[in-house]
N, C-alpha and C positions, 0 to 999 in steps of 0.2 A: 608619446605617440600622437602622431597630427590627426585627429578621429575627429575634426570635423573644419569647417573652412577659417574659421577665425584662429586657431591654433598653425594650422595651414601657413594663414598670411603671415602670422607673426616667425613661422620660422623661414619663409623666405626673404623677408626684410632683414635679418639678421646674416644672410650670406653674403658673402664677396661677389662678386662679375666672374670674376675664374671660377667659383662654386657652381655660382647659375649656367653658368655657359655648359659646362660638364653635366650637370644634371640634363640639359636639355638634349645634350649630344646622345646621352644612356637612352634619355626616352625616346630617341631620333632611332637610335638604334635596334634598339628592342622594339618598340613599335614595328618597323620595317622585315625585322625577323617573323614578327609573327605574322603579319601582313604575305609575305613570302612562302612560309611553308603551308598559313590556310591554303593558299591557292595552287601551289602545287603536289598537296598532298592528302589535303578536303579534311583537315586536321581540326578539330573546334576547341578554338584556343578561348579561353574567358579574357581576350584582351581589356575588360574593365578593368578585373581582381587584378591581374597584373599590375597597369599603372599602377592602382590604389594602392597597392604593397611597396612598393618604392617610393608614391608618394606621404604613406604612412610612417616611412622610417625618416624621413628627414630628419627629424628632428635630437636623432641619437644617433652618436659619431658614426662620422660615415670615411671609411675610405674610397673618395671617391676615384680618385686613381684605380685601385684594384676592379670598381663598378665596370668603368667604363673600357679595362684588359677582358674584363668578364663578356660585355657585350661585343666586343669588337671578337670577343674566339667565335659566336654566336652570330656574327656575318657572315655571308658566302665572298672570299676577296678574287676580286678579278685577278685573272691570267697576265693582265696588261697594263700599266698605266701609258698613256701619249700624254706631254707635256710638248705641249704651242707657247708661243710669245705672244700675246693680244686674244682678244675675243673674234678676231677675223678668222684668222686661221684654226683655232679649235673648232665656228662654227661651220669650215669648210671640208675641215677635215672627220667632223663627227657625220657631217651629212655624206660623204664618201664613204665611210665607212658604214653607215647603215645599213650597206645592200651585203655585207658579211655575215653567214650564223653566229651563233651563241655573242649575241649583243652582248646578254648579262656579263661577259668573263673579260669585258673590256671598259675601261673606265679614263676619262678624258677629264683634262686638267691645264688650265692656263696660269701663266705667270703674266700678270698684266703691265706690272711700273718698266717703263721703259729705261732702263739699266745705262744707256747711251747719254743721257743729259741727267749733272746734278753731281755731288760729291757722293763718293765709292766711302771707302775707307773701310773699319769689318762691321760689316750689316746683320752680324750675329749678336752687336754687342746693342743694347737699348738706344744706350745714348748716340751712335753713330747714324741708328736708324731714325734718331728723332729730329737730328742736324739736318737728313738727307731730306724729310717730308717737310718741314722747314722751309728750306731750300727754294723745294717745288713748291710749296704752299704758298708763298709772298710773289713766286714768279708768274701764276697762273692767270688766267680771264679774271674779270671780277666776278662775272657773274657763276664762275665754277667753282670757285676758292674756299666757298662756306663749306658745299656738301663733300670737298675733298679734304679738305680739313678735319671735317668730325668723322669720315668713316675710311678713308685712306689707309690711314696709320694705322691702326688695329687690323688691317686684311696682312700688313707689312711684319707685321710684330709675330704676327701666326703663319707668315709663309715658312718659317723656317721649321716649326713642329709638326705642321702638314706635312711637310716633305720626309721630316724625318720618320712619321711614323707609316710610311710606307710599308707596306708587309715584302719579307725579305725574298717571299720565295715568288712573287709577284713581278715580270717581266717591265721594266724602264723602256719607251721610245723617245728621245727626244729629238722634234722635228724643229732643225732653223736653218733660214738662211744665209750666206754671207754676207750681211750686211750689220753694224754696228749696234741696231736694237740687239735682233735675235742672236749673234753672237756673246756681244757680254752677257746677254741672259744664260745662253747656256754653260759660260763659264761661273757665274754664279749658281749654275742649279747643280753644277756638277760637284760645289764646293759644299752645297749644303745636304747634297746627296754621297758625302764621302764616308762615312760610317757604317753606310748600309751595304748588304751581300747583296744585294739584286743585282742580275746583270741588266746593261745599260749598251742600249742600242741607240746611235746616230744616224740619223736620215737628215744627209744636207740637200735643201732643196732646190737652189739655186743654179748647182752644178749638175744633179741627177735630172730636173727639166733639162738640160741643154743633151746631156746624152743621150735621151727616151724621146724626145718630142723637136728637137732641132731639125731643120730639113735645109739643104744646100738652097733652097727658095724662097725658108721661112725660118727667122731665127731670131731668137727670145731672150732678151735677159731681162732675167727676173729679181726684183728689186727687194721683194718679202713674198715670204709664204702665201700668205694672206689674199694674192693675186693669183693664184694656182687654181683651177678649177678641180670641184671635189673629185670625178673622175678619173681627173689622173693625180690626182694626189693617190686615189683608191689604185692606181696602175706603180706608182712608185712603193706605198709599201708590199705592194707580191713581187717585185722584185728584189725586196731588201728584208723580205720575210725569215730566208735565208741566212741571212750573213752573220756573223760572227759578235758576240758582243764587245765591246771595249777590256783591252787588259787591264792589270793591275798598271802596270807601265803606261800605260795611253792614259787613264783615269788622274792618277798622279801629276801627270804633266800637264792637263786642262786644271785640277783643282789650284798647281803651282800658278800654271798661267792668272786666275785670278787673281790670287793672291799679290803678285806682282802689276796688274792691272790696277786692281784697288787702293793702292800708295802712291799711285803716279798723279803728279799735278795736273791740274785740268779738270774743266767742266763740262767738255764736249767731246764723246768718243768718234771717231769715223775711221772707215776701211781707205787704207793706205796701202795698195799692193797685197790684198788678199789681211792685210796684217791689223789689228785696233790700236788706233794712236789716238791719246788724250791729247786733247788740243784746249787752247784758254777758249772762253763764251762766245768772245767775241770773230771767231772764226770766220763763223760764217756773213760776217757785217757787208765787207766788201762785194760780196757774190750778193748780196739782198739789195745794195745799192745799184748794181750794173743790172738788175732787173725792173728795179725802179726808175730809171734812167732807162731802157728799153722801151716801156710800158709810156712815159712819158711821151716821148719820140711819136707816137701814135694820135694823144689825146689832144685837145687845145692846149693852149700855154695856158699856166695856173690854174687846171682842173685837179682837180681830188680825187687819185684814183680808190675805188674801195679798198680795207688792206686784207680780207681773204681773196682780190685777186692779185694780187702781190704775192702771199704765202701762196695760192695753186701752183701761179705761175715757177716759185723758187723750190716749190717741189716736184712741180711735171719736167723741168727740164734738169734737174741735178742726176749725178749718176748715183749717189747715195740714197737710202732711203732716209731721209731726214721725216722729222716729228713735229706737226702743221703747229702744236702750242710753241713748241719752244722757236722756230721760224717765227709765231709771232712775237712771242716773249722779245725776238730782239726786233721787233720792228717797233714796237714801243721805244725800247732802248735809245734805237738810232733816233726818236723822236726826241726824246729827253734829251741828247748829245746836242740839238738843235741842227741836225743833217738834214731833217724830213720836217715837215709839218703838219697836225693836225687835223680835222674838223668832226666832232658826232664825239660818241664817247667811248671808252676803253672799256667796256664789259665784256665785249665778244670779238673778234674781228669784222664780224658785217653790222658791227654798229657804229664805223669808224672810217674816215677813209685816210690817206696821206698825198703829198706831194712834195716836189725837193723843198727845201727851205730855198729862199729869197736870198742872196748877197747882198 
């Protein structure tokens, strides 16, 4: 028994990362239970004794699997999970939704790694996930590369047991739209949400704007979620509050489509006629040049234009929503090719600018 702190230390020094992590989830959990029903039931919990008793027994075997099924039956689980693609859109879509009752029975969730740039292959499996961070890691800013390097990978490794321990009787919305981030995301969330009973609702949001908010005067296409104002984000789902969840037959056919998406060669996904077609990296080089070359046309001869207004410029005007790093990733590229030239340095894009190279 850990009966005093030195005993303590010594048996948390002796756990795994997987041990500790779980221990903390038990006391995340349990704390917040009791936290909970003080306040809505004026209940006097001795939350000390508690911890202490848990942290009393560490030290003699612990199933902590079984702990942490204990404290999870010991949560109240939300009516709803919404699952967004990026931190824009979840934080558009939670501030929409805060003007609905019973907050507590809804629960919001993003999928952040943009699934459109970088090698697929099965992202269930370690080593494919480690190829994929990889990948992105050596491709990235300099100056972003450390902190996504050491804490990337580990949100990646645990997206998948997140998702799966979803509670089954817990309602799915997943909101994308067509465009190549948020679609191959949801065909990966749909793969790693295949095991589960939850019904699974779809809200595409690119095609429900133009129905709800189109006007023969004024009219929108919308390139990601993420550009949607929370209010009528809060207007599409009472519209789609309604509707029907995905079949066994509709569910099947996104989990396949993945699966067939993730073998396909290529580095770069984009919408091709509604459809995601992998393409090599270098795709988009040509379209970076003929704006580079636009952008010229304006400046003095052999000025240096910056290269984040290179990357604005080759995302405001594309009809895809393309990904400002990986737009930069290849304008370095085209430097190294010797197409473009230098001056400042590669840490960031506004620390750097380019211009065509010299014949």
């Amino acid at each position: 028994m850990n009966d005093n702190i030195y005993a303590f230390s010594r048996t948390i020094n002796r756990m795994s990362e997987d041990e500790l992590r779980s221990v903390l989830r038990v006391l995340y959990m349990k704390s917040a239970h009791v936290v909970k029903r003080q306040a809505e039931q004026g209940e006097r919990v001795d939350f000390a004794e508690t911890m202490q008793s848990l942290f009393r027994d560490l030290d003699t075997p612990l199933d902590l699997g079984r702990l942490e099924q204990q404290a999870l039956a010991e949560v109240e689980k939300p009516n709803e999970i919404h699952i967004t693609f990026g931190d824009s859109p979840l934080g558009s879509l939670k501030m929409g939704m805060s003007k609905l009752p019973d907050q507590e029975k809804r629960s919001f969730f993003s999928i952040d790694d943009n699934y459109a740039v970088g090698p697929l292959g099965d992202l269930t499996r370690r080593a494919d996930l480690q190829r994929r961070h990889l990948w992105l890691t050596e491709r990235m800013c300099l100056n972003d590369r450390e902190a996504y390097g050491m804490h990337e990978l580990e949100s990646l490794f645990e997206l998948n047991a997140t998702i799966q321990s979803f509670d089954s009787k817990t309602s799915i919305i997943i909101w994308y739209a067509n465009n190549a981030r948020e679609k191959t995301g949801l065909l990966y969330a749909m793969y790693l949400l295949r095991n589960t009973e939850s019904p699974i609702y779809l809200i595409e949001t690119s095609g429900l704007y133009k129905q709800l908010f189109d006007r023969p005067d004024v009219q929108y296409d919308v390139l990601h979620t993420g550009e949607i104002l929370p209010e009528k984000l809060l207007a599409m789902w009472h519209v789609c509050s309604e509707q029907e969840p995905l079949s066994k037959g509709e569910r099947r056919q996104l989990e396949q489509d993945w699966l067939e998406l993730s073998v396909q060669p290529g580095l770069l996904r984009m919408m091709e006629n509604g459809v995601i077609r992998s393409l090599t990296e270098d795709a988009l080089d040509e379209y970076i040049m003929q704006k580079v070359r636009e952008l010229t046309s304006n400046w003095e001869q052999g000025t240096y234009i910056r290269a984040a207004r290179i990357v604005g410029e080759v995302i405001g005007t594309s009809s895809q929503h393309i990904s400002a790093s990986f737009v930069e990733y290849r304008l370095r590229q085209l430097v190294l090719q010797g197409q473009l030239e230098m001056d400042g340095k590669p840490l960031a894009m506004r620390y750097y600018s380019v211009r065509l190279a010299e014949r």
